[in-house]
N, C-alpha and C positions, 0 to 999 in steps of 0.2 A: 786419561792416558792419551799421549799423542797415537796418531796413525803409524808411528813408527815402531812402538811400544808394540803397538799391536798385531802388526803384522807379523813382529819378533814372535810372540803368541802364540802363533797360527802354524808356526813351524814344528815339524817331529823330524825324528830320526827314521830309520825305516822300517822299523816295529812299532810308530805311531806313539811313542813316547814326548811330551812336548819340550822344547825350550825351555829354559825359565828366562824369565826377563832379564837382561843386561842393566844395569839404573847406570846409565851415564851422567845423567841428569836427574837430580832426583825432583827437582821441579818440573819435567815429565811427568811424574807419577803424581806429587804433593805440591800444592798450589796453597794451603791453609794449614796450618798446624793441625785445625780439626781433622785433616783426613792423615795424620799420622800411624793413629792407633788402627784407623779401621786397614792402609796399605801394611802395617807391619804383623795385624793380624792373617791376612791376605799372602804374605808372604811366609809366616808360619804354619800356615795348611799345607801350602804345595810342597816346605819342606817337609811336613808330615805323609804325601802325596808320594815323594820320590823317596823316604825310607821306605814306607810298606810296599813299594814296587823293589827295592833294594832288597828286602826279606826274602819276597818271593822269587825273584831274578836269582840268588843266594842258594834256596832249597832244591831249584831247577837244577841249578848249577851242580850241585852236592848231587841229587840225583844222576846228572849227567855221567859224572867224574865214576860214578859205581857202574852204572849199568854199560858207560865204551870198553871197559876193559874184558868182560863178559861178552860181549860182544862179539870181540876180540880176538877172544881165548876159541868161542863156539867156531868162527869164522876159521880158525887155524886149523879145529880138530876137521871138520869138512871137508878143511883143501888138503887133509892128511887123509882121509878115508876114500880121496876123489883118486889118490896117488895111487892107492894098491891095487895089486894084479888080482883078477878074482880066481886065479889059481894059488890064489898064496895062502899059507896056513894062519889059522886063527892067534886073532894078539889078544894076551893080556891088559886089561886094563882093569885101574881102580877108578870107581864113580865116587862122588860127594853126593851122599845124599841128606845129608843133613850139615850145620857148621862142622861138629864132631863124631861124626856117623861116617864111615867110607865103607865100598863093598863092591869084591873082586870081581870082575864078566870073563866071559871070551868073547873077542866080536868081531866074527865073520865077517869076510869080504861080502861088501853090500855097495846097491845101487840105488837106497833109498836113507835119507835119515828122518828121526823125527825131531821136530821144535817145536818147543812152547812159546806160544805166540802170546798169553798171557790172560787169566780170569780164569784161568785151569782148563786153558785149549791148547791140545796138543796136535800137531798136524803132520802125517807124514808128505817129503817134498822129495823128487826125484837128487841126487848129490848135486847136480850145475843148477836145478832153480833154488836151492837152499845156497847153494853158494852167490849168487845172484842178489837172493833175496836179503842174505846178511851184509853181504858190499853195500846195498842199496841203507839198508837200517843204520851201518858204520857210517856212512859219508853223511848221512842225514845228523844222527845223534852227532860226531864231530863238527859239525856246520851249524848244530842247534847249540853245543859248547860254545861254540866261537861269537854266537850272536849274543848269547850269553855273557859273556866277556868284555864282550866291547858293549852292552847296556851297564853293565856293572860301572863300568870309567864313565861312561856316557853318565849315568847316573849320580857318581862322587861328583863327576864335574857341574852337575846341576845342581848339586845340594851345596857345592862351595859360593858358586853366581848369588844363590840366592842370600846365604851367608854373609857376603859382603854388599849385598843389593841392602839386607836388614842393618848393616852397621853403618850403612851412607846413609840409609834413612833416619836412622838413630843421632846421628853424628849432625846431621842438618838439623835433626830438633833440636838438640843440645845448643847448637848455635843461632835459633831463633831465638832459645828462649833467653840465652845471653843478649842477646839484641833487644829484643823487650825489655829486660830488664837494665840495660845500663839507660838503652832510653827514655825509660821513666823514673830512672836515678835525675838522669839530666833535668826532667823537666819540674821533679820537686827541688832539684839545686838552683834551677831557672825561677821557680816559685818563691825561694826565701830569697832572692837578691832584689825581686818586687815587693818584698813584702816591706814594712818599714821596721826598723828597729826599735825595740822600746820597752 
């Protein structure tokens, strides 16, 4: 590979994702028909490389998409609980506690909520450091959506590079082996014009 090749290489995105090669030149990469199979093998790993980061960048993502909206919702009920007067009377609410489970409270003006922070820890947080604390989780989990996103393109666009990096290299063997072959057409038709007739 030239140093140009390579350097291309060397390069990631800012989640350390790499390049894939650009083949501008596929005599850059293929100098002998031998080293076809072993570059076009070489170049179906990395696309094997960027699906299974494409899978998982996918499942992130699906995660992602579920738990902002929760988020979301927790973030609102917060700055709804931060709003009332603590002389005011007790509201009504219904909780989910299961998918298809719901079950009526009253709940008192208060100055403290709890959250589930996750592995079955629950923590009480005064109402402004829970509201704090969920801003801080939304902007994070939306900025981890988004990084998510743009690997996802960043990703298609590396598996297509490589895709047509594999049909140049394809497409140049085809036409070596054309060239071999008509040239030693020529040189048996070169052969029987020496030969003598008879």
């Amino acid at each position: 590979m030239s140093s140009k090749a390579q350097s291309k290489d060397a390069q990631t995105n800012p989640r350390g994702i790499p390049y894939a090669p650009f083949v501008d030149k596929v005599e850059d990469y293929v100098s002998l028909r031998a080293e076809v199979d072993g570059t076009m093998k070489r170049f179906q790993e990395m696309i094997s490389k960027y699906q299974f980061m494409e899978a998982n960048t996918q499942r992130r993502k699906a995660g992602l998409d579920e738990k902002i909206p929760d988020i979301q919702k927790t973030l609102d009920t917060v700055r709804f609980l931060k709003t009332r007067k603590p002389d005011s009377g007790p509201l009504e609410a219904t909780f989910e506690l299961n998918d298809t489970l719901y079950a009526k409270a009253l709940v008192l003006p208060t100055e403290e909520v709890y959250l589930w922070l996750g592995a079955n820890v629950m923590l009480a947080y005064p109402i402004t450091e829970a509201e704090t604390l969920l801003e801080g989780k939304l902007s994070g989990a939306q900025q981890t959506l988004e990084n998510c996103e743009e690997d996802l393109d960043f990703l298609r666009e590396q598996m297509t590079t490589l895709e047509v990096a594999t049909a140049r290299v394809y497409n140049w063997d085809v036409t070596m082996k054309r060239k071999e072959k008509a040239e030693s057409g020529e040189e048996v038709k070169g052969k029987k014009k020496v030969l003598p007739n008879g």
